[in-house]
C-alpha positions in Angstrom: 30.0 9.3 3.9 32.4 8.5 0.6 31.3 5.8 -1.4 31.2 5.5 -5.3 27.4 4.3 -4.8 27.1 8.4 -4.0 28.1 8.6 -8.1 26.2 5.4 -9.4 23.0 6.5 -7.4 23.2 9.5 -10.5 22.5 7.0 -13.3 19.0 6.4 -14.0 19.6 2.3 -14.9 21.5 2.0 -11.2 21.9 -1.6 -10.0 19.6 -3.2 -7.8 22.6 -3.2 -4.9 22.7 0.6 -5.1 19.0 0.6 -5.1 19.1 -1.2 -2.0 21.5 1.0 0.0 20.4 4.1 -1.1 16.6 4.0 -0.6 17.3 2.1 3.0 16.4 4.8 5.3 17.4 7.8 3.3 16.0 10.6 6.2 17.5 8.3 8.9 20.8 7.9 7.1 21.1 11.7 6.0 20.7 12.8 9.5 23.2 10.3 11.0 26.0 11.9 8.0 24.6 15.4 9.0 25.4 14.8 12.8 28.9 13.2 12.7 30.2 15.3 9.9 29.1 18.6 12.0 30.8 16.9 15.0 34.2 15.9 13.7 34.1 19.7 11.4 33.6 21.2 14.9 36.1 19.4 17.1 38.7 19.4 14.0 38.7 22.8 13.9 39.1 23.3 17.8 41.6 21.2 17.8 43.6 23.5 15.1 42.7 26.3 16.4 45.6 28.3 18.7 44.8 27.7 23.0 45.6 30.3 25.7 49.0 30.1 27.2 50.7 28.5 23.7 54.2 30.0 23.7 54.3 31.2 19.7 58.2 31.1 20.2 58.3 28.1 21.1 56.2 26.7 18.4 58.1 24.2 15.8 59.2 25.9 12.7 57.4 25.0 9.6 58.2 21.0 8.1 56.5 19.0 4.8 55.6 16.7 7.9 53.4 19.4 9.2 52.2 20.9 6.0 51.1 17.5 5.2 49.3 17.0 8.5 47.4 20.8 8.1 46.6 19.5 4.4 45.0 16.4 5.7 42.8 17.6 7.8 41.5 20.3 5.7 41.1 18.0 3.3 39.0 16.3 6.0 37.1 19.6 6.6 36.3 20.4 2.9 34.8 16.8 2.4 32.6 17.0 5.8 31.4 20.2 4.6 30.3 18.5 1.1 28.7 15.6 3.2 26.9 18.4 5.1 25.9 20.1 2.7 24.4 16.9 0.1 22.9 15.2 3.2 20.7 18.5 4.1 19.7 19.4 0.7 18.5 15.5 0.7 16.2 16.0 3.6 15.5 19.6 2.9 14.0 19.2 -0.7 12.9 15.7 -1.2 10.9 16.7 -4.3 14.4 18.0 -5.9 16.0 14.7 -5.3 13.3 12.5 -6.3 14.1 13.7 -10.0 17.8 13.0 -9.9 18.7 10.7 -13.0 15.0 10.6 -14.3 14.7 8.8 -17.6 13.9 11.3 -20.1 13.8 13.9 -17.8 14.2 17.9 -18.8 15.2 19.1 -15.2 19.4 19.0 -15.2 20.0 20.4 -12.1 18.8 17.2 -9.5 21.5 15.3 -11.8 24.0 18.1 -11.5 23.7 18.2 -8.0 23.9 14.4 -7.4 26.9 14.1 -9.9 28.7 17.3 -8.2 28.5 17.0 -5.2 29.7 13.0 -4.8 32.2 14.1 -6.8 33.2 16.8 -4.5 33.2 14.6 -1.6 35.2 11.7 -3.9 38.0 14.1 -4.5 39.1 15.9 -1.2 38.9 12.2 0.2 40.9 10.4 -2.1 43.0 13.2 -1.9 43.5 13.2 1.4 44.7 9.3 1.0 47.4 10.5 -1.1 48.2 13.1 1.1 48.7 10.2 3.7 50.4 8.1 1.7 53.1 11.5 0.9 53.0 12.1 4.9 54.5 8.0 5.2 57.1 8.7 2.2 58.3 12.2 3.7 58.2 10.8 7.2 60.7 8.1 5.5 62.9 10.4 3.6 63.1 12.9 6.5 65.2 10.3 8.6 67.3 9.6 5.4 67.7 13.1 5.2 66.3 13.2 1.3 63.3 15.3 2.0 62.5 18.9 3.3 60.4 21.7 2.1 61.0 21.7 -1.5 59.4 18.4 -2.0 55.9 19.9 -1.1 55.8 21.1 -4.5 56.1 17.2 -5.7 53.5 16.2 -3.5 51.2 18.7 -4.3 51.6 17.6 -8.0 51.3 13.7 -7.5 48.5 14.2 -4.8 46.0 16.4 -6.7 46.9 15.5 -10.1 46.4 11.6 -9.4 43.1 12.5 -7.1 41.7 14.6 -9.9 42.9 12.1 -12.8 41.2 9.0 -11.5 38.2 11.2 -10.2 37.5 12.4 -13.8 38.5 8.7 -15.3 36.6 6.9 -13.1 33.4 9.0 -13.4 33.7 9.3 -17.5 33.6 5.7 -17.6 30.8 5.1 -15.4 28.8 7.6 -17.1 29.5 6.6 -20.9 28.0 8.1 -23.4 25.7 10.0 -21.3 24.7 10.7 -17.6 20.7 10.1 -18.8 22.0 6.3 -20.6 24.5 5.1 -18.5 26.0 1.5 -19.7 24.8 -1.8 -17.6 27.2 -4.3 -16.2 29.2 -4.6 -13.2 32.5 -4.5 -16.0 31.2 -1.5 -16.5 31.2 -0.1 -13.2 34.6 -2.0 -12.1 36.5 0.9 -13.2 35.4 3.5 -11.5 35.4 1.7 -8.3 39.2 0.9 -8.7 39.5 4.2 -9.2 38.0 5.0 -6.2 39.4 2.6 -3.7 43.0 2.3 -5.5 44.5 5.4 -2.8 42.7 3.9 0.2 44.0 0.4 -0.9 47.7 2.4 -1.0 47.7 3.7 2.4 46.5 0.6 4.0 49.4 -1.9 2.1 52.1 0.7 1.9 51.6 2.9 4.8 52.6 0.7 7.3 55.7 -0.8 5.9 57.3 3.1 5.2 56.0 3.3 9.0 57.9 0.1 10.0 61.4 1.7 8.0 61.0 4.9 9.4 61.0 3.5 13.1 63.8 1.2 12.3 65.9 4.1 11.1 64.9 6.9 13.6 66.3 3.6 16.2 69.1 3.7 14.2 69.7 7.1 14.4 69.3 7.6 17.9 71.8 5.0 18.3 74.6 6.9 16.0 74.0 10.3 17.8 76.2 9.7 20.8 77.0 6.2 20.5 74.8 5.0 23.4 70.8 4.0 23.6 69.2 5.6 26.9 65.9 5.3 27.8 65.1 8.8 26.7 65.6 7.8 23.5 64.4 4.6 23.5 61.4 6.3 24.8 61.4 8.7 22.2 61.4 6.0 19.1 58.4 4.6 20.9 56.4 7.6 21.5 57.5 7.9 17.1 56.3 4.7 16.9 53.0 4.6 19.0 52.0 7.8 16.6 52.9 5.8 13.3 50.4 3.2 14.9 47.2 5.4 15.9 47.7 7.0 12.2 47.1 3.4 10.7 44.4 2.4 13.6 42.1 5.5 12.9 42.4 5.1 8.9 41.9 1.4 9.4 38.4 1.7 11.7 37.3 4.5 9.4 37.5 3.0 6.3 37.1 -0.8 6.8 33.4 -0.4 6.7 33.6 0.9 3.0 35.4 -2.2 2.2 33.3 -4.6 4.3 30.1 -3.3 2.2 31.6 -2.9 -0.9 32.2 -6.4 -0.9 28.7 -7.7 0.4 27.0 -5.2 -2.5 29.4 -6.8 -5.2 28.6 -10.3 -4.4 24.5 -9.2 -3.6 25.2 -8.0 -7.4 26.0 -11.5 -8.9 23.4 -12.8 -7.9 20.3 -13.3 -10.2 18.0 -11.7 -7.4 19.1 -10.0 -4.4 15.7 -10.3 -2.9 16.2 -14.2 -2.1 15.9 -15.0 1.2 19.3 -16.7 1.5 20.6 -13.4 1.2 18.8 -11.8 4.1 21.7 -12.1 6.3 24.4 -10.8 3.6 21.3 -7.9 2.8 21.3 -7.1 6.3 25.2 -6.9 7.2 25.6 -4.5 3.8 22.6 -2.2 5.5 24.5 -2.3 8.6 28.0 -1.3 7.1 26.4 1.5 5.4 24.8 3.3 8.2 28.6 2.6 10.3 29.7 4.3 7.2 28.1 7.4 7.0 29.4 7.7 10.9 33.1 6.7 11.0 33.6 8.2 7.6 33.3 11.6 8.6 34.9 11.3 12.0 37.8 10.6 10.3 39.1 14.4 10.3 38.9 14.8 14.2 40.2 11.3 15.2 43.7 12.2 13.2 43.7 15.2 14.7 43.7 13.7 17.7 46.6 10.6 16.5 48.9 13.7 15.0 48.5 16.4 18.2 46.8 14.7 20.9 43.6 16.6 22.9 44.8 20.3 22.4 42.4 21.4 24.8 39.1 23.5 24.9 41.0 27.1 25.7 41.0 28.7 22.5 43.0 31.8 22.1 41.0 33.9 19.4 43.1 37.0 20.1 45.0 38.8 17.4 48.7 38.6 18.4 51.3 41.1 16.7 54.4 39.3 15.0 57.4 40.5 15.8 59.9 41.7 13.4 63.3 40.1 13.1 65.2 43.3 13.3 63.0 44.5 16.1 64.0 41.8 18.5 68.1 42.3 17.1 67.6 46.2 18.1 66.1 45.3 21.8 69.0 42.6 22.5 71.4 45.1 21.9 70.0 48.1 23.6 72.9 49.5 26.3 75.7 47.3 24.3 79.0 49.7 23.2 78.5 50.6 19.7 82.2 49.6 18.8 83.5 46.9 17.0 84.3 44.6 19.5 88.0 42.8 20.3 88.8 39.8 18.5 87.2 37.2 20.1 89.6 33.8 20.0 87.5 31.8 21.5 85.3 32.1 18.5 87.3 29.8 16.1 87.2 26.9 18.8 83.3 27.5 18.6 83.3 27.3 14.9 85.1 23.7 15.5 82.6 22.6 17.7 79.9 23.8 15.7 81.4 21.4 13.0 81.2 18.5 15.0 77.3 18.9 16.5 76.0 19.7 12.4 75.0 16.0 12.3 73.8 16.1 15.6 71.8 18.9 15.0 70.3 17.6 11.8 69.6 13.9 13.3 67.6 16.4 15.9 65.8 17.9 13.3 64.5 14.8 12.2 63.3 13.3 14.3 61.9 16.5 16.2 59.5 16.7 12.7 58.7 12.8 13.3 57.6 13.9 17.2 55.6 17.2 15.7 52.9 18.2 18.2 54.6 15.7 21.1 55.8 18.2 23.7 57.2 15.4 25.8 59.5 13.8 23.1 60.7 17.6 22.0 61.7 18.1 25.6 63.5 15.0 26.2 64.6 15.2 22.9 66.5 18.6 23.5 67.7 17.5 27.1 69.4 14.6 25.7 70.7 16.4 22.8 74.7 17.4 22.6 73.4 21.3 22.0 71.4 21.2 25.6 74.6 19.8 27.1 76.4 21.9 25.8 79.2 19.7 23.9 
């Protein structure tokens, strides 16, 4: 799971909240982050992976909405492999971890390991909640037609510059002046958890209203491209709509848990001993949220895979396919055709005209056929409503 208790756990003088969390169950816990993290790595990647009988020419070209979908879920991947890998070298060498952070200690490397690898997990997550958040802003300017895929460049800069900024920011502060003498104080440790939570906090405030524009002006669009509002494409801007929705519902049960017991271990902090039974029930519901935390965490990467595509299917197509080249396909169409010039053509200026008169057409199509990625339905209905399949 990601949780900045992953990076406070490193300081020998860790509060007694962290204490609590972390020692609760540590085999049990490990196992259960080992498990769903293999599971959602394994279905993610099935789900990505090409199926028997996909049509390659038929396959949407390339979009910033797309690239930012791929980049989430790797981002997804590369953190479940980090969980993997720190949850089995927990169980596998409890000896190694029981000197993490010692006081005075001369062995760097359990402290290296406990500082490196939350910090790997940290980064690809919170940078995958600024990938979101870009995937809400493109999906916004796409439909105002401000966006395409020179802006990748600009997300790539904002997402892993601000990811890596407050990663190193949060994680200097927290570990002033030294990982072996870290300061005391929740003001100390405020910081870094801001840092931490600020991108989830984002996507869950921001996310949905860009969502809520972009269906209001995919509506509008739909309503400009011929004048009229069928049910195809009212049926379209709700199938763009329902998506927007199971994007926000999946981030939303995934992460609530971290803010749940993030909360509970802050308040169990104020208090002058978190051992009082008053606080058995607020000690309880935080050991609860964590172990839901090390399992929805990780499933995060398969259940967007499964809001952005849909179930792909288990028939994967592992087979290496030959591309074919542009001019090869241009030299087969016009096999057995006179080598000539041909006559002038007249009809070709009254093309030209109508060609003219369907470019917005075409690019309100292009929209929202990014918006629909990975729906085969809305494509199809999308491109029978169209002027171009009527052939206007």
């Amino acid at each position: 799971m990601a949780s900045p208790r992953l990076e406070t756990y490193c300081c020998p003088n860790r509060d007694a909240a962290t204490q609590l969390v972390m020692n609760f169950q540590p085999e049990v816990f490990c196992s259960v982050c080992i498990g769903s993290a293999s599971i959602s790595l394994l279905l993610t990647v099935l789900q990505l992976l090409p199926k028997k009988g996909q049509n390659l020419r038929k396959m949407p070209k390339a979009s910033s909405s797309s690239t930012i979908l791929l980049l989430i879920s790797i981002c997804d991947i590369l953190g479940g492999l980090g969980m993997i890998f720190r949850s089995s070298v927990w169980l596998g060498f409890p000896g190694f971890i029981a000197n993490i952070s010692v006081v005075n200690g001369t062995d760097v490397w359990p402290s290296a390991f406990c500082v490196g690898s939350a910090m790997w997990i940290q980064l690809l997550y919170s940078a995958g909640f600024w990938w979101l958040f870009c995937y809400a802003v493109d999906s916004y300017l796409v439909v105002r037609r401000s966006a395409g895929l020179s802006t990748i460049v600009l997300y790539h800069m904002m997402t892993w510059g601000l990811a890596v900024m407050l990663c190193v920011e949060g994680i200097t502060l927290l570990y002033y002046p030294s990982l072996s003498s870290c300061e005391d104080g929740l003001e100390h440790a405020v910081p870094h958890y801001i840092t931490t939570y600020a991108p989830l906090l984002l996507v869950l405030v921001v996310n949905p209203i860009l969502f809520r524009r972009t269906v209001s002006a995919v509506a509008s669009l739909l309503k400009g491209r011929q004048g009229i509002y069928t049910e195809n494409e009212r049926r379209l801007g709700a199938e763009i709509q329902i998506r927007f929705f199971k994007i926000m519902l999946v981030f939303v049960i995934c992460w609530s848990s971290n803010i749940i017991n993030e909360s509970l271990l802050f308040y169990l902090e104020m208090q002058p001993d978190i051992n009082e039974m008053p606080l058995k029930n607020i000690r309880s519901a935080a050991l609860i949220t964590w172990i839901i935390m090390g399992v929805l965490n990780p499933m995060q990467g398969f259940l967007f895979t499964l809001a952005f595509y849909g179930w792909t299917g288990w028939r994967v197509d592992l087979k290496w396919r030959k591309r074919e080249i542009p001019w090869e396909s241009m030299s087969s169409s016009t096999v057995g055709e006179n080598a000539y010039p041909s006559p002038v053509n007249y009809q070709s200026n009254i093309h030209d005209s109508k060609k003219i008169l369907t470019t917005d057409s075409q690019q309100t199509d292009e929209a929202i056929s990014m918006l629909s990625e990975g729906n085969t339905s809305g494509d199809d209905r999308l491109t029978r409503s169209s002027p171009i399949y009527q052939g206007w």
